[in-house]
HTML snippet that shows the backbone in 3Dmol.js (N, CA, C, O; Angstrom):
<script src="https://3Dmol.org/build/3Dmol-min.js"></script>
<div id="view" style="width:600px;height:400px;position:relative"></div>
<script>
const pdb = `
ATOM      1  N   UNK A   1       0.840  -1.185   0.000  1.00  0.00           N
ATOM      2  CA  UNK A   1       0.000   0.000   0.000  1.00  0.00           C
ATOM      3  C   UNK A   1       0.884   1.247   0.000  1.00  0.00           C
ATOM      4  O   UNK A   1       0.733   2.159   0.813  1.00  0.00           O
ATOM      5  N   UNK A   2       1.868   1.235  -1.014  1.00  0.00           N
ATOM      6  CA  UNK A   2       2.777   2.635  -0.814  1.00  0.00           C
ATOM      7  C   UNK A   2       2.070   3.771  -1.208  1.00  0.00           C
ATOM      8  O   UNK A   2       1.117   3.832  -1.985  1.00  0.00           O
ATOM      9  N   UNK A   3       2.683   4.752  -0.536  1.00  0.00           N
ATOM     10  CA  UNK A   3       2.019   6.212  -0.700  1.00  0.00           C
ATOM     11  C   UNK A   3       0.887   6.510  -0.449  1.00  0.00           C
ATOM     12  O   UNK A   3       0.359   7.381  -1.140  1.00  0.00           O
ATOM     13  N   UNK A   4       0.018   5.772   0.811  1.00  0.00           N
ATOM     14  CA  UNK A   4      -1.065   6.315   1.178  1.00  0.00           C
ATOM     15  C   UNK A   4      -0.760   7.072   2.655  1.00  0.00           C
ATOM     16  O   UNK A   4       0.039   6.688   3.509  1.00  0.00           O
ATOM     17  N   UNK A   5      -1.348   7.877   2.687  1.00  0.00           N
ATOM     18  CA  UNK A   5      -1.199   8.617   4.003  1.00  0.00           C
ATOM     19  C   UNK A   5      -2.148   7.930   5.250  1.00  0.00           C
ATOM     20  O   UNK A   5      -3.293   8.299   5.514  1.00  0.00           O
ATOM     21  N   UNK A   6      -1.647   7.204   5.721  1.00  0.00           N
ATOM     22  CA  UNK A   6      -2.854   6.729   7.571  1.00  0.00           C
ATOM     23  C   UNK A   6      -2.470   6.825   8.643  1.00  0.00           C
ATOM     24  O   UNK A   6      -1.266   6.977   8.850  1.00  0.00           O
ATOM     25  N   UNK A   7      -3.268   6.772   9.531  1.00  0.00           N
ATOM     26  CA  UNK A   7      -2.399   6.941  11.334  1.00  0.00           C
ATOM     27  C   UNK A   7      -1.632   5.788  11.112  1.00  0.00           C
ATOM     28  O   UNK A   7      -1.657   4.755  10.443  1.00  0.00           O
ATOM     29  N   UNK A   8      -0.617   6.648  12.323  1.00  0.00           N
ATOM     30  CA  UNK A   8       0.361   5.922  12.548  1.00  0.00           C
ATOM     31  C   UNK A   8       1.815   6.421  11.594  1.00  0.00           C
ATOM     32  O   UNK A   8       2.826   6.314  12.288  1.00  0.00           O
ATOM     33  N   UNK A   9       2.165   7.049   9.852  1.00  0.00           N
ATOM     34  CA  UNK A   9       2.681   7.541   9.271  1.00  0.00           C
ATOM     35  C   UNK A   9       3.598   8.660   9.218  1.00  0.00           C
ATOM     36  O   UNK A   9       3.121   9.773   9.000  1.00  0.00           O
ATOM     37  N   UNK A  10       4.858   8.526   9.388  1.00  0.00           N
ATOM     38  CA  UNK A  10       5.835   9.551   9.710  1.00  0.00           C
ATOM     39  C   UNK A  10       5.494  10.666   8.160  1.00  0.00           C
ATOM     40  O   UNK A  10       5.678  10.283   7.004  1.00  0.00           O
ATOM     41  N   UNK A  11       5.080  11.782   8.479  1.00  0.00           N
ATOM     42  CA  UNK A  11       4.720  12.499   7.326  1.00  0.00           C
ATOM     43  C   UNK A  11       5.378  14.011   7.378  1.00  0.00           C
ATOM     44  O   UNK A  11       5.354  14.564   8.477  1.00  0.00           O
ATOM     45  N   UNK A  12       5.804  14.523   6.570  1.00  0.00           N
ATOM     46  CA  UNK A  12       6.214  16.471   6.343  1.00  0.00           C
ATOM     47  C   UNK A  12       5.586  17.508   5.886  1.00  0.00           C
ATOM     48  O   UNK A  12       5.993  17.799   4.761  1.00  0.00           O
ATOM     49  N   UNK A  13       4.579  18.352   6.366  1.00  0.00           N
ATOM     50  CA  UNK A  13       4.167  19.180   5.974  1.00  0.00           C
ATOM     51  C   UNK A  13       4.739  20.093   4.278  1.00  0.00           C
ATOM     52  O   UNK A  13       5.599  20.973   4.324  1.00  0.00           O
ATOM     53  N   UNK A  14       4.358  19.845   3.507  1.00  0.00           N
ATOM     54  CA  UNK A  14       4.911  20.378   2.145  1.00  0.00           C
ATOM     55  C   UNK A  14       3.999  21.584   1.073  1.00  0.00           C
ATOM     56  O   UNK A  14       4.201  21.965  -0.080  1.00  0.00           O
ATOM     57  N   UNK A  15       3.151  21.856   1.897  1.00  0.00           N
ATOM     58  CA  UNK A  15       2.039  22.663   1.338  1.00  0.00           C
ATOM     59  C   UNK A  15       2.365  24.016   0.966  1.00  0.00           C
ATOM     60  O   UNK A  15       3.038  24.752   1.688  1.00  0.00           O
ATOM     61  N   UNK A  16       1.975  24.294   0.039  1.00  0.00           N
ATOM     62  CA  UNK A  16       2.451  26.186   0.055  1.00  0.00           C
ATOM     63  C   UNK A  16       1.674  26.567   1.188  1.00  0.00           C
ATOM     64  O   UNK A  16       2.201  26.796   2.276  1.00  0.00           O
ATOM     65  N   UNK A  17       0.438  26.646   0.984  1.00  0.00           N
ATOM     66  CA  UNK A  17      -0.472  27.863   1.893  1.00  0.00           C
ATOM     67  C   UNK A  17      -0.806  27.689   3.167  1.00  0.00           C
ATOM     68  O   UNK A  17      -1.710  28.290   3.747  1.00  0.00           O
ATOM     69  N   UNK A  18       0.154  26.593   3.780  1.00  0.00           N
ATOM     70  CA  UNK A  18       0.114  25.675   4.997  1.00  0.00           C
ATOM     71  C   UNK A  18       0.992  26.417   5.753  1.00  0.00           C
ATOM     72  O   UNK A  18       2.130  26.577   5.313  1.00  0.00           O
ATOM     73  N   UNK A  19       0.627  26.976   6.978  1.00  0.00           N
ATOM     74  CA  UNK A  19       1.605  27.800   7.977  1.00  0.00           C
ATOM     75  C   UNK A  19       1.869  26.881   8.922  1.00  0.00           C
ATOM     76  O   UNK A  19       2.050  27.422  10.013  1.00  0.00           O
ATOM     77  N   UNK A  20       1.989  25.399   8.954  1.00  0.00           N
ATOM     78  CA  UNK A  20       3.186  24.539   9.535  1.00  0.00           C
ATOM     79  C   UNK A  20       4.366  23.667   8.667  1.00  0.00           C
ATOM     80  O   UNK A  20       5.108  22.718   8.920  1.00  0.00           O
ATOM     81  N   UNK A  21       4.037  24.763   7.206  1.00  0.00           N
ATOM     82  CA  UNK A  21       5.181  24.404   6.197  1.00  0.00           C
ATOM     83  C   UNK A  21       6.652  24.073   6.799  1.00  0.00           C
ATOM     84  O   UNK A  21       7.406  24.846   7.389  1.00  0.00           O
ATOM     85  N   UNK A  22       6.878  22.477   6.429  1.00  0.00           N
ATOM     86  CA  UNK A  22       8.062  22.043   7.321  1.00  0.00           C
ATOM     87  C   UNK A  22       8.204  21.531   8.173  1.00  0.00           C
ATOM     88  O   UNK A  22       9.209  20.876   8.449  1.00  0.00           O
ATOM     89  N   UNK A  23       7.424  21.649   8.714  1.00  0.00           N
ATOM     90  CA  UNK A  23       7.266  20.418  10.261  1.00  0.00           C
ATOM     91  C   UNK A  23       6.781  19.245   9.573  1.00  0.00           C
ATOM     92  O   UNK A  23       6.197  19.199   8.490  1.00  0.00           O
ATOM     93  N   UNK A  24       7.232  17.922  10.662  1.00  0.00           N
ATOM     94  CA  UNK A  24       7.466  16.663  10.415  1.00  0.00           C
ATOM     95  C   UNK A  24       6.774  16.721  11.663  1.00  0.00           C
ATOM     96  O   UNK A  24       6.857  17.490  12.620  1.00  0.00           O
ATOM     97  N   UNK A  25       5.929  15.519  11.368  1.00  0.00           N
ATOM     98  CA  UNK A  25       4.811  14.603  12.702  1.00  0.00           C
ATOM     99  C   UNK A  25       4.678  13.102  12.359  1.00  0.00           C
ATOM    100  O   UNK A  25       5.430  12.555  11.553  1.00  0.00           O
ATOM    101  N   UNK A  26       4.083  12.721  12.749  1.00  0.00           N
ATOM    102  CA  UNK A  26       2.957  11.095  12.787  1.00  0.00           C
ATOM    103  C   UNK A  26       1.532  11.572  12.500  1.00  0.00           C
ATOM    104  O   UNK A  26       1.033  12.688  12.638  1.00  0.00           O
ATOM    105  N   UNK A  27       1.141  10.699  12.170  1.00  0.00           N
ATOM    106  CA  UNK A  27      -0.241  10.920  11.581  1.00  0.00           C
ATOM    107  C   UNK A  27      -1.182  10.075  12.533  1.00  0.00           C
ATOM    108  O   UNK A  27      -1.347   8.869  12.352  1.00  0.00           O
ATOM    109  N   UNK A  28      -1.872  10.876  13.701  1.00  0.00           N
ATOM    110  CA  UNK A  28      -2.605  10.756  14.938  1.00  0.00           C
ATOM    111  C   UNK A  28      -3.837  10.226  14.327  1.00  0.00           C
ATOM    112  O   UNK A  28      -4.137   9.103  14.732  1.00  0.00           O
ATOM    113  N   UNK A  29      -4.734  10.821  13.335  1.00  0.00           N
ATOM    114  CA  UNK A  29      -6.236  10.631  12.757  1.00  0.00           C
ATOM    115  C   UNK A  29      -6.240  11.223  11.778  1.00  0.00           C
ATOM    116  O   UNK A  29      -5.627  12.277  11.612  1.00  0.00           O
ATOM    117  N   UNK A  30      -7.300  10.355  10.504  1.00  0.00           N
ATOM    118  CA  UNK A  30      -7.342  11.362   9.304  1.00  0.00           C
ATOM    119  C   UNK A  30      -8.929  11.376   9.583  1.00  0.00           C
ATOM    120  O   UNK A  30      -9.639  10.460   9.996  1.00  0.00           O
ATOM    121  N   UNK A  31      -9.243  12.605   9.256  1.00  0.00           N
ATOM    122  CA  UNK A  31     -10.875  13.116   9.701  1.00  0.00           C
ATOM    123  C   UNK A  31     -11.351  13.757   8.447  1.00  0.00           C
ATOM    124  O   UNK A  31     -10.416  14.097   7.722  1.00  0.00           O
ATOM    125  N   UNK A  32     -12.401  13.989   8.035  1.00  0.00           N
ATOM    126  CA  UNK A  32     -13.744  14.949   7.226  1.00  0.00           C
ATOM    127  C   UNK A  32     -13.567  16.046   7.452  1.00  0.00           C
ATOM    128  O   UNK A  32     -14.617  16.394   7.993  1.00  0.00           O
ATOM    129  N   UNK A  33     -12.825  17.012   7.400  1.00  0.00           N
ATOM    130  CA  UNK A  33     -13.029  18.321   7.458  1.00  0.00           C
ATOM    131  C   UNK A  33     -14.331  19.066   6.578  1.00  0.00           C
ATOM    132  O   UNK A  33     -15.228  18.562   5.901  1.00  0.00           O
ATOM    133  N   UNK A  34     -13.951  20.717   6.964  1.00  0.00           N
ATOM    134  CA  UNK A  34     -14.617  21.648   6.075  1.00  0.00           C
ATOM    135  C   UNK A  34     -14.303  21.674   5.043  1.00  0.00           C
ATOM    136  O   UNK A  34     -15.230  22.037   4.318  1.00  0.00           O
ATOM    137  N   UNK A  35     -13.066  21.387   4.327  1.00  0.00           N
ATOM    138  CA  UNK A  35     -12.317  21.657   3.208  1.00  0.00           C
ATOM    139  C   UNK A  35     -11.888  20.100   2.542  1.00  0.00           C
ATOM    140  O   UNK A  35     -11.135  20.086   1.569  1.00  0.00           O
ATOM    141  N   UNK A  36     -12.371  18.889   3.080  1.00  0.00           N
ATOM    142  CA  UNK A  36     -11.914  17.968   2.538  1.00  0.00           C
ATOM    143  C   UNK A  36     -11.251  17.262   3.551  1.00  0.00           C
ATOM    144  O   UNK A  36     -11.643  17.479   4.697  1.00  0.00           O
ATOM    145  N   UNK A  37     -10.199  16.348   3.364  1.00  0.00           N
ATOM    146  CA  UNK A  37      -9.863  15.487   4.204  1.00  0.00           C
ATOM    147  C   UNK A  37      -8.805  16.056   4.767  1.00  0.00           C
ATOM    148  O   UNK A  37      -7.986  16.538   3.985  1.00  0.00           O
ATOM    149  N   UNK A  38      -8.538  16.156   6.183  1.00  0.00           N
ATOM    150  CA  UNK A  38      -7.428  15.859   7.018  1.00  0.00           C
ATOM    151  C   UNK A  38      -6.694  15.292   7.873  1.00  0.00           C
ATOM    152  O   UNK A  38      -7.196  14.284   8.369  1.00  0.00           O
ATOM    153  N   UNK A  39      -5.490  15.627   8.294  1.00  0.00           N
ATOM    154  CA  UNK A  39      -4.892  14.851   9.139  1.00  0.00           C
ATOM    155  C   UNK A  39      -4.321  15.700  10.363  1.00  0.00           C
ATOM    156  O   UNK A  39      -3.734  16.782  10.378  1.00  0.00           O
ATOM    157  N   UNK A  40      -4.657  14.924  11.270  1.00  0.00           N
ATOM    158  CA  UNK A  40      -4.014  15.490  12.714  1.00  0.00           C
ATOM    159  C   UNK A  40      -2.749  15.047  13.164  1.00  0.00           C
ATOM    160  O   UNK A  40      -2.715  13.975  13.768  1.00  0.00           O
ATOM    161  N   UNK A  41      -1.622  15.728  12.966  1.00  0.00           N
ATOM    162  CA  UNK A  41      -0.568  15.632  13.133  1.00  0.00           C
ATOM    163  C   UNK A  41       0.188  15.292  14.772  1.00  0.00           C
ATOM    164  O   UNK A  41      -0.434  15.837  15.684  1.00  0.00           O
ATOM    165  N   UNK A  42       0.988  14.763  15.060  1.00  0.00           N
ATOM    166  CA  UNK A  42       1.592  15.128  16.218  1.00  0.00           C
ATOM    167  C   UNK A  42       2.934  14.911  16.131  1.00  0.00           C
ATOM    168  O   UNK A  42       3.396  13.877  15.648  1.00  0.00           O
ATOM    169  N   UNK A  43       3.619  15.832  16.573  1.00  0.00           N
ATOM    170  CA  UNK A  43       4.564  16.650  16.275  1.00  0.00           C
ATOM    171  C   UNK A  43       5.705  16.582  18.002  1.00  0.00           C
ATOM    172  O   UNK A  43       5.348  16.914  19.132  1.00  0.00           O
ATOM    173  N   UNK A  44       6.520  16.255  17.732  1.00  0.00           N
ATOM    174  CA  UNK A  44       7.970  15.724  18.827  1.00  0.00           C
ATOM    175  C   UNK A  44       8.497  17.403  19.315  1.00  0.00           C
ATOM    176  O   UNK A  44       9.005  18.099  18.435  1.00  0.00           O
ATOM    177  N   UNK A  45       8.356  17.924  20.602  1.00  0.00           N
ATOM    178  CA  UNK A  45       8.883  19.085  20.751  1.00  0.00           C
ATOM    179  C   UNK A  45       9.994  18.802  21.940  1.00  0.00           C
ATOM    180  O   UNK A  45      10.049  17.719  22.523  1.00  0.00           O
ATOM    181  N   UNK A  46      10.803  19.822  22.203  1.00  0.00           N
ATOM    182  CA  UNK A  46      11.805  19.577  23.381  1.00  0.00           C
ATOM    183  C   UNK A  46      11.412  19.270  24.991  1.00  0.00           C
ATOM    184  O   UNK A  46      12.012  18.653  25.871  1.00  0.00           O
ATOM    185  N   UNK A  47      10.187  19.952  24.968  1.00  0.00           N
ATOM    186  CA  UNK A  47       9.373  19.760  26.218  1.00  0.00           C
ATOM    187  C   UNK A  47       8.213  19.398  26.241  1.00  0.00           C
ATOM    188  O   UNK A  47       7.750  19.228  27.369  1.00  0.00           O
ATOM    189  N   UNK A  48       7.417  19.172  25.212  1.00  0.00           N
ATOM    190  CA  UNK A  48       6.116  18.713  24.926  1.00  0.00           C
ATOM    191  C   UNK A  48       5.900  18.158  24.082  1.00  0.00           C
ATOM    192  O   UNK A  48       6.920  18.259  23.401  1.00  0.00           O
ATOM    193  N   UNK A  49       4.750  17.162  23.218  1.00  0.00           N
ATOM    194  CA  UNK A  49       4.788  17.420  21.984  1.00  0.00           C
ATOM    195  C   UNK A  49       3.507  18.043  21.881  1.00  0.00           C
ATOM    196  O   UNK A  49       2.784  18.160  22.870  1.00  0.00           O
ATOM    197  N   UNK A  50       3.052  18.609  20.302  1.00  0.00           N
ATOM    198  CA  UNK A  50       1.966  19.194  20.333  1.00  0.00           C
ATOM    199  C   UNK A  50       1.111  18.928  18.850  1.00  0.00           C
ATOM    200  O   UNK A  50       1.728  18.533  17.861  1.00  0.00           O
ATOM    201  N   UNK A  51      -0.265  19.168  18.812  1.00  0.00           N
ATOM    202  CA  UNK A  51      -0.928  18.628  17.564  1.00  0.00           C
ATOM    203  C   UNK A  51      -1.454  19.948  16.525  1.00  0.00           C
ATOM    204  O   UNK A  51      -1.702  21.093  16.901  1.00  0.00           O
ATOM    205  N   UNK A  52      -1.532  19.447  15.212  1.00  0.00           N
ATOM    206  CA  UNK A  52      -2.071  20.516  14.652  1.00  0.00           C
ATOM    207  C   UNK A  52      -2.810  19.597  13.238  1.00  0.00           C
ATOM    208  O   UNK A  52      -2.787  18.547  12.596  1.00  0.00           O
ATOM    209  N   UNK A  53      -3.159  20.343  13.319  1.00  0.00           N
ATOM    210  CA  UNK A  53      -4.792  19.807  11.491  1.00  0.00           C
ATOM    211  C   UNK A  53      -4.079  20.166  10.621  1.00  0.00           C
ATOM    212  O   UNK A  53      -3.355  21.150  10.767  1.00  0.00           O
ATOM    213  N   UNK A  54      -4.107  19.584   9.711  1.00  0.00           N
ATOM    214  CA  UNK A  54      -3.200  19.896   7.762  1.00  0.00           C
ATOM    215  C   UNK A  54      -4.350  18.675   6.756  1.00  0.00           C
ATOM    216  O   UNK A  54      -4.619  17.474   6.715  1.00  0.00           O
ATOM    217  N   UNK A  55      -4.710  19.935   6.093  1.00  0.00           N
ATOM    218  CA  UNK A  55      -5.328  18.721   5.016  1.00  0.00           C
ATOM    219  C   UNK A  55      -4.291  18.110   4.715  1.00  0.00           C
ATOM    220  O   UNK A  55      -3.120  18.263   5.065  1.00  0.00           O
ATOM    221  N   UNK A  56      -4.882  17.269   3.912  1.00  0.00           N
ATOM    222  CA  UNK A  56      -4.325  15.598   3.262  1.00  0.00           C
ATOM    223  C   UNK A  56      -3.346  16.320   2.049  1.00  0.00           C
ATOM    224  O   UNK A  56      -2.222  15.818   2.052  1.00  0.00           O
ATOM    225  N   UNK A  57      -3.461  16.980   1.410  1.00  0.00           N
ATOM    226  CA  UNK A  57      -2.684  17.266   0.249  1.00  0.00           C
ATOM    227  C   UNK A  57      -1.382  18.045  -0.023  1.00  0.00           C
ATOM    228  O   UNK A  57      -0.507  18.083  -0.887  1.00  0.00           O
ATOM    229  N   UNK A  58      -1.815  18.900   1.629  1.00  0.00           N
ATOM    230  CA  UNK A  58      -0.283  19.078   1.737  1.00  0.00           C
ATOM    231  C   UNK A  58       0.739  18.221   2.494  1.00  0.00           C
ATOM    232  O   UNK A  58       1.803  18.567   3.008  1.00  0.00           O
ATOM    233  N   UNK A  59       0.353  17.427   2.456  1.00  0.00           N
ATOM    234  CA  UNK A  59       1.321  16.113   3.462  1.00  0.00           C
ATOM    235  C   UNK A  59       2.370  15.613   2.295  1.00  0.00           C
ATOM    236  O   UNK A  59       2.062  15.610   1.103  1.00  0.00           O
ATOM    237  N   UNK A  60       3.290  15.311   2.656  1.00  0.00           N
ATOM    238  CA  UNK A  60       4.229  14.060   1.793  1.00  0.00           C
ATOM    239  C   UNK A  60       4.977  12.830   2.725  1.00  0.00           C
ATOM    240  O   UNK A  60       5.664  13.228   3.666  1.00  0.00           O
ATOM    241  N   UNK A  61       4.922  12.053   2.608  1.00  0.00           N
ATOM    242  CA  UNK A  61       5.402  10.735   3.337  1.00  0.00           C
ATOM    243  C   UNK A  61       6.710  11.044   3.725  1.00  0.00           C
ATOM    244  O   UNK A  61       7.113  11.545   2.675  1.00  0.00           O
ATOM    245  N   UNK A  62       7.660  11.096   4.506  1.00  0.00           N
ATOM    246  CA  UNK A  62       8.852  10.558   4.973  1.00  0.00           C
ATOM    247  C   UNK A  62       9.483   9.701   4.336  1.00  0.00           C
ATOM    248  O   UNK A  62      10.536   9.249   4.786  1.00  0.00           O
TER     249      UNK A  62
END
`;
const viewer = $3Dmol.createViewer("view");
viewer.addModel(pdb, "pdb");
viewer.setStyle({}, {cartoon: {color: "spectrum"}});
viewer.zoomTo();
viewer.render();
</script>
């Protein structure tokens, strides 16, 4: 099943109009948005980690 995006998926934000352009997460849940499909990211920080929403299309696999 290469190149599908699902939980569990080490993925990189690659989107132009995406303001977490560049960050690298796991892929927590892909959900129904307003705009189509997304994914809830979670993301490795020095003291926390933390989550954020990115549709599906700006993602690229790891």
């Amino acid at each position: 099943m290469g190149g599908v995006i699902m939980t569990g998926v080490s993925v990189r934000v690659t989107g132009m109009s995406s303001t977490e352009r560049g960050s690298e997460g796991v892929v927590k849940a892909v959900r129904q948005g307003w705009t189509g499909k997304e994914a809830v990211i979670v993301a490795p920080g020095p003291l926390r980690s933390r989550e954020f929403t990115v549709p599906l299309v700006d993602l690229s696999m790891k």
